[in-house]
N, CA, C and O atoms as a Maestro MAE file, in Angstrom:
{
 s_m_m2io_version
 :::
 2.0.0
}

f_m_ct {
 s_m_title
 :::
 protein
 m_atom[320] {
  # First column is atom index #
  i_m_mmod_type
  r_m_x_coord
  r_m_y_coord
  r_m_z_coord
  i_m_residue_number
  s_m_chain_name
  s_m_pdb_residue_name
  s_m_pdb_atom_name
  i_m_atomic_number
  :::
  1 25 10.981 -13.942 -2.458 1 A "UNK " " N  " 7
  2 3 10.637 -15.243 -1.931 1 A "UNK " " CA " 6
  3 2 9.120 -15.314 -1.799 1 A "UNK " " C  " 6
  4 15 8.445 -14.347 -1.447 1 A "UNK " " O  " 8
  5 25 8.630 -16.495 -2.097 2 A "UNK " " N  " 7
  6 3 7.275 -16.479 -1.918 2 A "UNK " " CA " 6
  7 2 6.757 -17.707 -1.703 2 A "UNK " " C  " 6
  8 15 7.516 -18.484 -2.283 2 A "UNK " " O  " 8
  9 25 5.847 -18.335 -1.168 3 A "UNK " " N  " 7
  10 3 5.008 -19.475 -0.588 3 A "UNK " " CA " 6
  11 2 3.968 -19.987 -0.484 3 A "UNK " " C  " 6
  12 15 3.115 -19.314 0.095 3 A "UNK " " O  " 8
  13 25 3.619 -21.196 -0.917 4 A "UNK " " N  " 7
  14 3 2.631 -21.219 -1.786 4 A "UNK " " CA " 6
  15 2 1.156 -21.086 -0.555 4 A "UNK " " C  " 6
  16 15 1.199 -20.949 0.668 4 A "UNK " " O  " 8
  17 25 0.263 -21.165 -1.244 5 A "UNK " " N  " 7
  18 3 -0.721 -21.384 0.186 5 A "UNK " " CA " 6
  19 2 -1.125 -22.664 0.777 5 A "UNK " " C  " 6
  20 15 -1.030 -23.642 0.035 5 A "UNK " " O  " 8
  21 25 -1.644 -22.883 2.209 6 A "UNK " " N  " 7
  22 3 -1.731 -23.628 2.602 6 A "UNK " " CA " 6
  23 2 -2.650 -24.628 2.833 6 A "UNK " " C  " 6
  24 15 -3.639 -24.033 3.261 6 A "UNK " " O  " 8
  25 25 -2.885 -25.786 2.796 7 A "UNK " " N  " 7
  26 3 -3.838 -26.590 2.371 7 A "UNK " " CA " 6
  27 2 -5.079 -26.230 3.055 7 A "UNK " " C  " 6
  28 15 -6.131 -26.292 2.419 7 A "UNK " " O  " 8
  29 25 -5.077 -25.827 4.391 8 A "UNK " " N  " 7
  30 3 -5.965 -25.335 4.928 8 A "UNK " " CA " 6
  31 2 -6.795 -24.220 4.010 8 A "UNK " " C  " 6
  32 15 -8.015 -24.374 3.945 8 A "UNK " " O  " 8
  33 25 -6.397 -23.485 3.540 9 A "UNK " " N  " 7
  34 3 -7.471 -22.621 2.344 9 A "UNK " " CA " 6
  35 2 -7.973 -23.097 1.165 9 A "UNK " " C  " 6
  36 15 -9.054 -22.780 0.670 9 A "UNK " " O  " 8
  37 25 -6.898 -24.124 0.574 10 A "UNK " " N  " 7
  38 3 -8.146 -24.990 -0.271 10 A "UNK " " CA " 6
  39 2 -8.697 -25.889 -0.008 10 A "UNK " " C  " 6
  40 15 -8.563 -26.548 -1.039 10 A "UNK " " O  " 8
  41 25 -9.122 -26.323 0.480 11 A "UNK " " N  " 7
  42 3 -10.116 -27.363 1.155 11 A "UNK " " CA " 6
  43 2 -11.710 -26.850 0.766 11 A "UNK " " C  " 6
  44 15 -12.280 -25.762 0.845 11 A "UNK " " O  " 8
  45 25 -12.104 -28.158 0.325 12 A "UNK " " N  " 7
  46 3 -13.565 -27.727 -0.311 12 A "UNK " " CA " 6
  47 2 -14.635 -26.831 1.174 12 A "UNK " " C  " 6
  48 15 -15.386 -25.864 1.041 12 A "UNK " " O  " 8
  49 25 -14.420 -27.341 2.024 13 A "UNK " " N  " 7
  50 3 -14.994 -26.893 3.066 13 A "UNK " " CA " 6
  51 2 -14.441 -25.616 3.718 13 A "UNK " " C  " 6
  52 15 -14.920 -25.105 4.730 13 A "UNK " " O  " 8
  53 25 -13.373 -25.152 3.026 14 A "UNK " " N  " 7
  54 3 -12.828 -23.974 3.562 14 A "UNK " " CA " 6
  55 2 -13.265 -22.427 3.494 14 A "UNK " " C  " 6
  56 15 -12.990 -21.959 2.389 14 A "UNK " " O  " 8
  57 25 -13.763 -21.664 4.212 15 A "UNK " " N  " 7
  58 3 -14.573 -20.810 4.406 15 A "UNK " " CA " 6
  59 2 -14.461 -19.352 3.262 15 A "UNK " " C  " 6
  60 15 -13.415 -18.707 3.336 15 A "UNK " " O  " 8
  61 25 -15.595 -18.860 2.192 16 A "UNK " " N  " 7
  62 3 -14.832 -18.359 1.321 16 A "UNK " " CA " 6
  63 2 -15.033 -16.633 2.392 16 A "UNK " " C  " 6
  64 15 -16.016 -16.396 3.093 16 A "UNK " " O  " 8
  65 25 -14.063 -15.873 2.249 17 A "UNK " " N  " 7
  66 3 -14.157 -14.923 2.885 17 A "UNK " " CA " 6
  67 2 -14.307 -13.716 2.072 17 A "UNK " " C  " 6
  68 15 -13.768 -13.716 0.965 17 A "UNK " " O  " 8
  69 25 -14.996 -12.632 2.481 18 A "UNK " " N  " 7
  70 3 -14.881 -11.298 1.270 18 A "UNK " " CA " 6
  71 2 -13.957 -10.008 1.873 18 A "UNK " " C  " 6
  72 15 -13.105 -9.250 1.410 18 A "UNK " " O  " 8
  73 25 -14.786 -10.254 3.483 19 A "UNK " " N  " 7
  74 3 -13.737 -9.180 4.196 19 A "UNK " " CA " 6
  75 2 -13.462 -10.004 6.228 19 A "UNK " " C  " 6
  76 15 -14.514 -10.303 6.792 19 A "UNK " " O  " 8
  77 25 -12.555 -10.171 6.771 20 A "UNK " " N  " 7
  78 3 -12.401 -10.657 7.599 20 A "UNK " " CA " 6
  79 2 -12.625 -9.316 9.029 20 A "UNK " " C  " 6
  80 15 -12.133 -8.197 8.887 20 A "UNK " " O  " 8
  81 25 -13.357 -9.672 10.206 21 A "UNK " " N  " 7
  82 3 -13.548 -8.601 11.083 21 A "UNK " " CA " 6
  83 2 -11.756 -7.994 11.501 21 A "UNK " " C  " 6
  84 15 -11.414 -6.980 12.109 21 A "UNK " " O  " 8
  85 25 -11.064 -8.897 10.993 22 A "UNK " " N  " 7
  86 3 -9.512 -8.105 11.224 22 A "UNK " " CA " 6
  87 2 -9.392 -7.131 10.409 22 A "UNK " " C  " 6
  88 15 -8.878 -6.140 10.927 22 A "UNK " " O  " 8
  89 25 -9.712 -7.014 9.164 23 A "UNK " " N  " 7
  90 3 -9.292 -6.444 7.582 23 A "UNK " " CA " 6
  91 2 -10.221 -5.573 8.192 23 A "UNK " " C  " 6
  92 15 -9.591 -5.252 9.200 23 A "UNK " " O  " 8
  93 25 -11.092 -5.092 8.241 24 A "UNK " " N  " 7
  94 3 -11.869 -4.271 9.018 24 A "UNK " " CA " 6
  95 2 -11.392 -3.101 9.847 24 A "UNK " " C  " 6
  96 15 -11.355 -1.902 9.572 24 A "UNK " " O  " 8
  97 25 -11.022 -3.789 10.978 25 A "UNK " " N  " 7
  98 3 -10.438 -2.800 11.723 25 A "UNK " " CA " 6
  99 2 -9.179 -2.146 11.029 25 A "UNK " " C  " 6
  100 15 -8.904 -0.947 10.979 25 A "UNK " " O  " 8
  101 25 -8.539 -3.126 10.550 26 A "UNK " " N  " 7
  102 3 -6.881 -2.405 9.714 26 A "UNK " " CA " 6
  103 2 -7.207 -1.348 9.054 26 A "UNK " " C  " 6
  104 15 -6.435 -0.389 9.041 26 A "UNK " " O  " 8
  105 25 -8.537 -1.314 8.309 27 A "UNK " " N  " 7
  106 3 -9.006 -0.220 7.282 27 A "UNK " " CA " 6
  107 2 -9.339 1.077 8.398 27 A "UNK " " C  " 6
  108 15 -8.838 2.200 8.340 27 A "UNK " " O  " 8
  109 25 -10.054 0.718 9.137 28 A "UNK " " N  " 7
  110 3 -10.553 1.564 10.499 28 A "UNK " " CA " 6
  111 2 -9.376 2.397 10.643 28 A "UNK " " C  " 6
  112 15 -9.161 3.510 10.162 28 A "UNK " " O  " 8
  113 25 -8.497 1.520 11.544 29 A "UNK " " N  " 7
  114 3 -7.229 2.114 11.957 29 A "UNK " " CA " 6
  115 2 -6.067 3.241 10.863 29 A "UNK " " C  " 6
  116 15 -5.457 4.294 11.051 29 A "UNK " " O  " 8
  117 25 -6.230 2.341 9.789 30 A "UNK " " N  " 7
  118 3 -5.670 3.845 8.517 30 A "UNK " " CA " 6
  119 2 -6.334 4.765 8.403 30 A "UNK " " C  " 6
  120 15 -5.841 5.892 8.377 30 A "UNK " " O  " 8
  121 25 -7.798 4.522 8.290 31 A "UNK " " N  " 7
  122 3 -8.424 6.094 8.202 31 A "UNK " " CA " 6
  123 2 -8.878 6.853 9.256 31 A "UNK " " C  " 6
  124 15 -9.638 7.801 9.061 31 A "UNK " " O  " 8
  125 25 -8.302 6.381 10.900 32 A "UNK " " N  " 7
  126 3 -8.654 7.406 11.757 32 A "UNK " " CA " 6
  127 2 -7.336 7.776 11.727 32 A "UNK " " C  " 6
  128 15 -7.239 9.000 11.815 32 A "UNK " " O  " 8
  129 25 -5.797 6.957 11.597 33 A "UNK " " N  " 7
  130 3 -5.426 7.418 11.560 33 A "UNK " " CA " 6
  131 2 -5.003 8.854 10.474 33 A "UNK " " C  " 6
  132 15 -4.351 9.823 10.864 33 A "UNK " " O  " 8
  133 25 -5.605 8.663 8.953 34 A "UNK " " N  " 7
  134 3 -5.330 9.460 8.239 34 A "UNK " " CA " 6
  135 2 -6.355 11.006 8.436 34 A "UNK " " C  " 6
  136 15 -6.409 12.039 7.769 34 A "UNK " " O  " 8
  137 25 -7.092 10.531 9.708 35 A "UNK " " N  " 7
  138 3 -8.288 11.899 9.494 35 A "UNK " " CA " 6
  139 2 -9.371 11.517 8.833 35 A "UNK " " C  " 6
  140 15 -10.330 12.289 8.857 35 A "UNK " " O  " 8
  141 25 -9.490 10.195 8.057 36 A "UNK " " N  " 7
  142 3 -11.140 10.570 7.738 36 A "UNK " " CA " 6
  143 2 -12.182 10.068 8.212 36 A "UNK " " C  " 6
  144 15 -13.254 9.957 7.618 36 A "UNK " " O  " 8
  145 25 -11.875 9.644 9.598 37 A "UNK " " N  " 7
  146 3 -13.084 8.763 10.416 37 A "UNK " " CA " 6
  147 2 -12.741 9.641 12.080 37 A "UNK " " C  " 6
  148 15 -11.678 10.240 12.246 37 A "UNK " " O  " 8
  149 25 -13.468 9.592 12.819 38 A "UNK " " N  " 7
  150 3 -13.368 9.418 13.773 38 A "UNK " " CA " 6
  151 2 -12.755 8.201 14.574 38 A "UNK " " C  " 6
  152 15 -12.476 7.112 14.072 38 A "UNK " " O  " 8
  153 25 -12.602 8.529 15.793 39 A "UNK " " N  " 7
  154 3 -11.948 7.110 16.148 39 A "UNK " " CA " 6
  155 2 -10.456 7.431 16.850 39 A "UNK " " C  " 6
  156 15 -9.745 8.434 16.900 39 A "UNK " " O  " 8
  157 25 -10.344 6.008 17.386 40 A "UNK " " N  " 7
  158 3 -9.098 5.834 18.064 40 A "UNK " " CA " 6
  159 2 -8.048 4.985 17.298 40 A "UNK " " C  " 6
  160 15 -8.044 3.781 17.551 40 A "UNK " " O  " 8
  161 25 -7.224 5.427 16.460 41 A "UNK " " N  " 7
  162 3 -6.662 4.405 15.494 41 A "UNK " " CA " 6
  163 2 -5.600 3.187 16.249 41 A "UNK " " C  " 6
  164 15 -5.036 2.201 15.776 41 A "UNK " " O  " 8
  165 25 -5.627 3.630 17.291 42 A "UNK " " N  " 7
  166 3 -4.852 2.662 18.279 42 A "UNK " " CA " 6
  167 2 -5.499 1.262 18.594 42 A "UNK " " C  " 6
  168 15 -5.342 0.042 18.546 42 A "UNK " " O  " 8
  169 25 -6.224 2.158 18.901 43 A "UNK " " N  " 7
  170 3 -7.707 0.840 19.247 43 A "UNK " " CA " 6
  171 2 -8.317 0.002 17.975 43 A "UNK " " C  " 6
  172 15 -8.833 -1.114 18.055 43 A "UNK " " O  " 8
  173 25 -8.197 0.550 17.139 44 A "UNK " " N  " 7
  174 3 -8.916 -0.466 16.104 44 A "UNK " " CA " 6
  175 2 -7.418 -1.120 15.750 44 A "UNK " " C  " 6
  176 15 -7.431 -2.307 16.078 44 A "UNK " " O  " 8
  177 25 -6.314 -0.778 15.264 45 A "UNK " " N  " 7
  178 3 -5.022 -1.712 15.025 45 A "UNK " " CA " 6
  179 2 -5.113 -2.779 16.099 45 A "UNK " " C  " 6
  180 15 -4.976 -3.990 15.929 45 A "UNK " " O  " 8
  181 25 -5.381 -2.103 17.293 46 A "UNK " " N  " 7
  182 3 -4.884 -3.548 18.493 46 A "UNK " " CA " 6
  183 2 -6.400 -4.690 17.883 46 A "UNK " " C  " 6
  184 15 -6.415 -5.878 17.559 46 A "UNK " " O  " 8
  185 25 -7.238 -3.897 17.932 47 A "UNK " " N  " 7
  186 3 -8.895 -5.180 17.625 47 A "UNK " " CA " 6
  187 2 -8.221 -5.492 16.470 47 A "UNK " " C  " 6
  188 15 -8.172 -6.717 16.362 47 A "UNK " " O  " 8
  189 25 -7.659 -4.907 15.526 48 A "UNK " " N  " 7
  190 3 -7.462 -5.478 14.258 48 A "UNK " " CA " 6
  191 2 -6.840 -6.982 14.088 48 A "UNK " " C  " 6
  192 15 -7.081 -8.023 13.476 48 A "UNK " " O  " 8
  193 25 -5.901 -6.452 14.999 49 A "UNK " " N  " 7
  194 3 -4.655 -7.491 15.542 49 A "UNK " " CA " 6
  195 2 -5.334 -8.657 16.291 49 A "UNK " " C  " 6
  196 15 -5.251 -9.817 15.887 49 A "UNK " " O  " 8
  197 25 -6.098 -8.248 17.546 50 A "UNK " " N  " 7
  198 3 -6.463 -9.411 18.077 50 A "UNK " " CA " 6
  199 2 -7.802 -10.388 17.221 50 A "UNK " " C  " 6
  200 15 -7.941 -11.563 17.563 50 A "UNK " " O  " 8
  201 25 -8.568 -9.895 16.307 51 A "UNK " " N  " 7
  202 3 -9.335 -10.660 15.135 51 A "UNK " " CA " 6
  203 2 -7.996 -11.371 14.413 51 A "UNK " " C  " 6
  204 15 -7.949 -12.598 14.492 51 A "UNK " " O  " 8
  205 25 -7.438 -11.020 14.057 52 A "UNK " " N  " 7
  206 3 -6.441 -11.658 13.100 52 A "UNK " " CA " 6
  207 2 -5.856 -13.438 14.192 52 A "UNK " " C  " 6
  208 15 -5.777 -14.572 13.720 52 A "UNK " " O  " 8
  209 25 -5.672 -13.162 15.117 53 A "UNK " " N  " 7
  210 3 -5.524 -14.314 16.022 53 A "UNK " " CA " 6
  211 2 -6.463 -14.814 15.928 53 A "UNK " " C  " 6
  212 15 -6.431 -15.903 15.356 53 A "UNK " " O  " 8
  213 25 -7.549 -14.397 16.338 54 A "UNK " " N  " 7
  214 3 -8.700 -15.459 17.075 54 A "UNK " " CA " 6
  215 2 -8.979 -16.001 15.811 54 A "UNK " " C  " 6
  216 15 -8.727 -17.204 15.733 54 A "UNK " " O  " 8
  217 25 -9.577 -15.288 14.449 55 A "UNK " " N  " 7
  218 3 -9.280 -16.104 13.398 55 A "UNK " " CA " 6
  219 2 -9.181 -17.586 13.237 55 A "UNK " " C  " 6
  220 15 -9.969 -18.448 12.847 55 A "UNK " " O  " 8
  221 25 -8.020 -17.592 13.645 56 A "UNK " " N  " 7
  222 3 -7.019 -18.771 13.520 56 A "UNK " " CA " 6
  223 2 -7.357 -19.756 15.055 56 A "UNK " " C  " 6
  224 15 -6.856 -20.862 15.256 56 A "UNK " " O  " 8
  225 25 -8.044 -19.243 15.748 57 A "UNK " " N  " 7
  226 3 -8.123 -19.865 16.996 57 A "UNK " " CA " 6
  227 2 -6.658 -19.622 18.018 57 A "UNK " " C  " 6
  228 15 -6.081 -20.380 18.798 57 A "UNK " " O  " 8
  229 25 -6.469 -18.591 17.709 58 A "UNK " " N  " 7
  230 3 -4.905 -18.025 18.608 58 A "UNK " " CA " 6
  231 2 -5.647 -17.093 19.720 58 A "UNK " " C  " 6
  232 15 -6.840 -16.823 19.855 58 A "UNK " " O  " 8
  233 25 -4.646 -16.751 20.368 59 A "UNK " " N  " 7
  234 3 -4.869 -15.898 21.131 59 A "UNK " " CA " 6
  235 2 -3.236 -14.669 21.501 59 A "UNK " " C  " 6
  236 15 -2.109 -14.892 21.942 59 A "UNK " " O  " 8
  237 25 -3.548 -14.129 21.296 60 A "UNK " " N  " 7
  238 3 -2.890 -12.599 20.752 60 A "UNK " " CA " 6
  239 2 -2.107 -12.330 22.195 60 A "UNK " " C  " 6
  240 15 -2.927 -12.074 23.077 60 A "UNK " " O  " 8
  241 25 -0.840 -12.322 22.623 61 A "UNK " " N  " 7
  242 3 -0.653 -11.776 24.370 61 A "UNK " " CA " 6
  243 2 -0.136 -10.564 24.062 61 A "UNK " " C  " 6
  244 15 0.216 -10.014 23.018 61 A "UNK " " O  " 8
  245 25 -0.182 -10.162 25.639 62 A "UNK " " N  " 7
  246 3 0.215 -8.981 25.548 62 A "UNK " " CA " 6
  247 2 1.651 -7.935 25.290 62 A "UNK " " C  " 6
  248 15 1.986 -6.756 25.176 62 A "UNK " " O  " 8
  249 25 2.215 -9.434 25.298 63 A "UNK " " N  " 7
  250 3 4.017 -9.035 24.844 63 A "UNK " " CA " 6
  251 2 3.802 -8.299 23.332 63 A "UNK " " C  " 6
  252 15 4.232 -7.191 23.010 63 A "UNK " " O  " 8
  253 25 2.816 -9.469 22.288 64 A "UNK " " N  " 7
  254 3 2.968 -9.297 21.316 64 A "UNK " " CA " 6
  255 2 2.603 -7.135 21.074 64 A "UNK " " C  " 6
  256 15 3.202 -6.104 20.769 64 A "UNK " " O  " 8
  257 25 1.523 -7.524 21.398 65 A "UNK " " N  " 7
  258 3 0.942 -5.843 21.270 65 A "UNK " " CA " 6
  259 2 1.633 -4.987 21.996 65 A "UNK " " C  " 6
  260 15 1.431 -3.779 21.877 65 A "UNK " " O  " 8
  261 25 2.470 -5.442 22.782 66 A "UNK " " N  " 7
  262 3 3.528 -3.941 23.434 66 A "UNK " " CA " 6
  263 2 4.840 -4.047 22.383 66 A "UNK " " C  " 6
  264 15 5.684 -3.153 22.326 66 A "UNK " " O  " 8
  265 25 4.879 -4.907 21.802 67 A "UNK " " N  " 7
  266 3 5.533 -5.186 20.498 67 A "UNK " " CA " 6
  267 2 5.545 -4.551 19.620 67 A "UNK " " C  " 6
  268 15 6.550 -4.036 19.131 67 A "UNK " " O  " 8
  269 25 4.257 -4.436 19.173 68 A "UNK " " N  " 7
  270 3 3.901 -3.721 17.778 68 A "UNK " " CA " 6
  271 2 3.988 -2.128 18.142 68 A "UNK " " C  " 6
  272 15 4.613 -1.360 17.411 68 A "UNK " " O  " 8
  273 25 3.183 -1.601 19.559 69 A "UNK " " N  " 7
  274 3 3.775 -0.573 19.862 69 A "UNK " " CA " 6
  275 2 2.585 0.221 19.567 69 A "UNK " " C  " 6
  276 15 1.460 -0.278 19.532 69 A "UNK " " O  " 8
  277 25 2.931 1.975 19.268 70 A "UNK " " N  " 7
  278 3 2.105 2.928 19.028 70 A "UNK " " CA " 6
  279 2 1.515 2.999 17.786 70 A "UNK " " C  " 6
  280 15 2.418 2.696 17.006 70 A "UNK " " O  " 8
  281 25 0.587 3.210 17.203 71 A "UNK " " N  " 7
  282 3 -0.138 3.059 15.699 71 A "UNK " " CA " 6
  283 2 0.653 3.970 14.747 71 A "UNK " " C  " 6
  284 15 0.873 5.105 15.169 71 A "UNK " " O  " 8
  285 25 1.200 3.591 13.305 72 A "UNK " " N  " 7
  286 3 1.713 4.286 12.785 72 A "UNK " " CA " 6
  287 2 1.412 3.946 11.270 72 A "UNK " " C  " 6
  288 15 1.143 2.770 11.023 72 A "UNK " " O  " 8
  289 25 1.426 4.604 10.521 73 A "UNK " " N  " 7
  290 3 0.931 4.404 9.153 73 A "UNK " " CA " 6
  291 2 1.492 2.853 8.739 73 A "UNK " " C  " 6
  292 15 0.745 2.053 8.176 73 A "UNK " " O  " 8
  293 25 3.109 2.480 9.138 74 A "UNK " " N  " 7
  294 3 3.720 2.164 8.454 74 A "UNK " " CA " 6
  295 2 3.384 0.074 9.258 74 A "UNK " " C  " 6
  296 15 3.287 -1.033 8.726 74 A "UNK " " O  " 8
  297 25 3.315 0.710 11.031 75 A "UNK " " N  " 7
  298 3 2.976 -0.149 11.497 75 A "UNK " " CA " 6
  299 2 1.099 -1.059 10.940 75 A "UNK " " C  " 6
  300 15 0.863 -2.261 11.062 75 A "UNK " " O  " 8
  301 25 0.376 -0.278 10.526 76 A "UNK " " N  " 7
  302 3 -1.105 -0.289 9.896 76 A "UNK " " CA " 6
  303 2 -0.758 -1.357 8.965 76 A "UNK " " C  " 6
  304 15 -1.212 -2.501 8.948 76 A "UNK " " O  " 8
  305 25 0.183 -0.785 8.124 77 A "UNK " " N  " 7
  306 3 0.372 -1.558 6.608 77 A "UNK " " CA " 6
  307 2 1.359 -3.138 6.775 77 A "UNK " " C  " 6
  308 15 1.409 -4.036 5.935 77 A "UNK " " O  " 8
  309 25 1.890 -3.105 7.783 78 A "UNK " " N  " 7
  310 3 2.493 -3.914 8.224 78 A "UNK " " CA " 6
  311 2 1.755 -5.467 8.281 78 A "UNK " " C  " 6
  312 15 2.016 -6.562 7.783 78 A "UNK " " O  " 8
  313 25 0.547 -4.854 9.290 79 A "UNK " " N  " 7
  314 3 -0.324 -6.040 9.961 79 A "UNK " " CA " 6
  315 2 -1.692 -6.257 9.201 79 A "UNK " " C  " 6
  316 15 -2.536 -7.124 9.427 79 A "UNK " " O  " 8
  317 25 -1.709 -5.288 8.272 80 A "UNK " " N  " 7
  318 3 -2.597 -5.548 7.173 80 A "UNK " " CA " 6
  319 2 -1.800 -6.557 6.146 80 A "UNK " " C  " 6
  320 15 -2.344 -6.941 5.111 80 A "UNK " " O  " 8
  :::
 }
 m_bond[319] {
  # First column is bond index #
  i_m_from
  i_m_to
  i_m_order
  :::
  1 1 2 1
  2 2 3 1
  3 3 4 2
  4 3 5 1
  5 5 6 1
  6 6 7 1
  7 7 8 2
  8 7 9 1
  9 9 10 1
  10 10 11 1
  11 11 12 2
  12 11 13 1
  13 13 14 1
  14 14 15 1
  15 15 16 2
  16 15 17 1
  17 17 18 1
  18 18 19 1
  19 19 20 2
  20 19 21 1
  21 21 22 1
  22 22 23 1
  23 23 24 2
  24 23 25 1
  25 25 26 1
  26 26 27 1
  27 27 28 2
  28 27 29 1
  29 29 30 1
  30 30 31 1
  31 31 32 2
  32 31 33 1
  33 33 34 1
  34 34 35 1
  35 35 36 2
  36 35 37 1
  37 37 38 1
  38 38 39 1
  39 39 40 2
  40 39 41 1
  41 41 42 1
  42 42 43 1
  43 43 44 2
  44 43 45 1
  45 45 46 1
  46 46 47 1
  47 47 48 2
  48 47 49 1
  49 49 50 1
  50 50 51 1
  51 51 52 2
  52 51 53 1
  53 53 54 1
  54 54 55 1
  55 55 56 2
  56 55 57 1
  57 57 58 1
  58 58 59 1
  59 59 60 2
  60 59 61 1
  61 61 62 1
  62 62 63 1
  63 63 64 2
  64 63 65 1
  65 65 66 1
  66 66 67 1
  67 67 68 2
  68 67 69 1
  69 69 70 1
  70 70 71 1
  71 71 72 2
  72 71 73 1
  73 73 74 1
  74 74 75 1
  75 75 76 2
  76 75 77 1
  77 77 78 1
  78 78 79 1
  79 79 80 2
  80 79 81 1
  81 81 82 1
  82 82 83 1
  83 83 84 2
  84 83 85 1
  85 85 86 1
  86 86 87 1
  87 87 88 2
  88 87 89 1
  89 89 90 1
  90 90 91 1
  91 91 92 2
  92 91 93 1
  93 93 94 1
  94 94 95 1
  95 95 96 2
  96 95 97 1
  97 97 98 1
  98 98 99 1
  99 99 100 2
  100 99 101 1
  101 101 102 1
  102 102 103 1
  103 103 104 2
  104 103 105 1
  105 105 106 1
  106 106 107 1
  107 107 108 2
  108 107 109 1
  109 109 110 1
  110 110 111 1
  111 111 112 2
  112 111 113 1
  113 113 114 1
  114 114 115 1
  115 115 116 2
  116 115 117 1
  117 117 118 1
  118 118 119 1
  119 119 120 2
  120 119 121 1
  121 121 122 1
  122 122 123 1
  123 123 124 2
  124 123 125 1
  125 125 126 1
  126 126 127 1
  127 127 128 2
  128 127 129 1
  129 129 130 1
  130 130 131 1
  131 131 132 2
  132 131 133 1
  133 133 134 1
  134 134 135 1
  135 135 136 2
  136 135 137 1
  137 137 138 1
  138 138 139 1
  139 139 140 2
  140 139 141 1
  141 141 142 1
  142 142 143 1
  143 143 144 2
  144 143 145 1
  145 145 146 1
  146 146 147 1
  147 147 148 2
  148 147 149 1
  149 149 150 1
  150 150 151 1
  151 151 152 2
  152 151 153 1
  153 153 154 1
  154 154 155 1
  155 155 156 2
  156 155 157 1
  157 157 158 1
  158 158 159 1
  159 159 160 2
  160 159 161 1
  161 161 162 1
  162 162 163 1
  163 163 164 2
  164 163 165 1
  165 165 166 1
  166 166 167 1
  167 167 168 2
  168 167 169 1
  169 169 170 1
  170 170 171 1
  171 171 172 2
  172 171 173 1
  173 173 174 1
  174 174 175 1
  175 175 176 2
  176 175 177 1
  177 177 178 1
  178 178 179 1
  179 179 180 2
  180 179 181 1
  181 181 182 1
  182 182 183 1
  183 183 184 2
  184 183 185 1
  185 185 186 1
  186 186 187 1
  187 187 188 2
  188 187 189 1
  189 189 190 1
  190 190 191 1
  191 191 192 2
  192 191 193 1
  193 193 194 1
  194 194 195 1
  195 195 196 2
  196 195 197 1
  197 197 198 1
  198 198 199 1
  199 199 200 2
  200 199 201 1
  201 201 202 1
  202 202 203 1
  203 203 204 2
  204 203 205 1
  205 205 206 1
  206 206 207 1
  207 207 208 2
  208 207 209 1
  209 209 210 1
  210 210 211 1
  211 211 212 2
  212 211 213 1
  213 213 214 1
  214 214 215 1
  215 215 216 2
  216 215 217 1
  217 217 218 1
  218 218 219 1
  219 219 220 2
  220 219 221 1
  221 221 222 1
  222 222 223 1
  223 223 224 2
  224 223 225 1
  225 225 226 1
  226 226 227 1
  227 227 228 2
  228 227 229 1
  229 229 230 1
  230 230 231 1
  231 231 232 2
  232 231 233 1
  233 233 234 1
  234 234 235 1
  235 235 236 2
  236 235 237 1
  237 237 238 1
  238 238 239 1
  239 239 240 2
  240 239 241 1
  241 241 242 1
  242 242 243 1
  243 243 244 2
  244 243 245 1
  245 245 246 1
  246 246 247 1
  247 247 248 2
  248 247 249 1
  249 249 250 1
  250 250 251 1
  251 251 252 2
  252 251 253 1
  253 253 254 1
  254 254 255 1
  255 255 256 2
  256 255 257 1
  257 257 258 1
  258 258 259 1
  259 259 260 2
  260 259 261 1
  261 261 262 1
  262 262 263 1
  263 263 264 2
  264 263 265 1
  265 265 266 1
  266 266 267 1
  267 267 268 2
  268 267 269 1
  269 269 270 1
  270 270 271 1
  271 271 272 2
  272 271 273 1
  273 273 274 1
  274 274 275 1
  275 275 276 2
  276 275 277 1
  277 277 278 1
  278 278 279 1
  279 279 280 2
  280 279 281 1
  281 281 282 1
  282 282 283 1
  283 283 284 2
  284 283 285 1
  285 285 286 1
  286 286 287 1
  287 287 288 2
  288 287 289 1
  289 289 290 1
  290 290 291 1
  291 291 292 2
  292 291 293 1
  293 293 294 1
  294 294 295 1
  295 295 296 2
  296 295 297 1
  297 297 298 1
  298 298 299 1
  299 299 300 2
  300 299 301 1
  301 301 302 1
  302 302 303 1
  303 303 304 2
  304 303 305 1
  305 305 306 1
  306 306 307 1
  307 307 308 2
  308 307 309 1
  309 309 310 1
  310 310 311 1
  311 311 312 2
  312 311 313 1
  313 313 314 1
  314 314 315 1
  315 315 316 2
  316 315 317 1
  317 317 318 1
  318 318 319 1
  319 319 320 2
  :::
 }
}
């Protein structure tokens, strides 16, 4: 199943992006978790997560993130 995108991204005025401060942390969070950074990979998934809201002008609660839970490779790839 798949869907097309939403008018909001093509819009001439619509912001072109290369890397978003969410996509960021997601990368963060795989490679502390994989060992090749330092770091708290917990902590950058949750920032990852809460950029990905604000983004959008959301705001991220805290149900959601006791939701997602403890950082896990599989959870990383998930929210990426």
């Amino acid at each position: 199943v798949s869907s097309n995108i939403g008018s909001y991204f093509i819009q001439q005025t619509a912001p072109e992006v290369l890397m978003t401060f969410a996509e960021l942390n997601l990368i963060l969070a795989e490679a502390a978790q994989d060992g090749d950074i330092s770091g708290n990979a917990q902590t950058y998934l949750e920032r990852g997560i809460t950029a990905s809201f604000e983004q959008y002008g959301l705001k991220v609660s805290d149900t959601y993130l006791k939701t997602v839970g403890a950082v896990s490779k599989d959870k990383i790839m998930e929210q990426k």
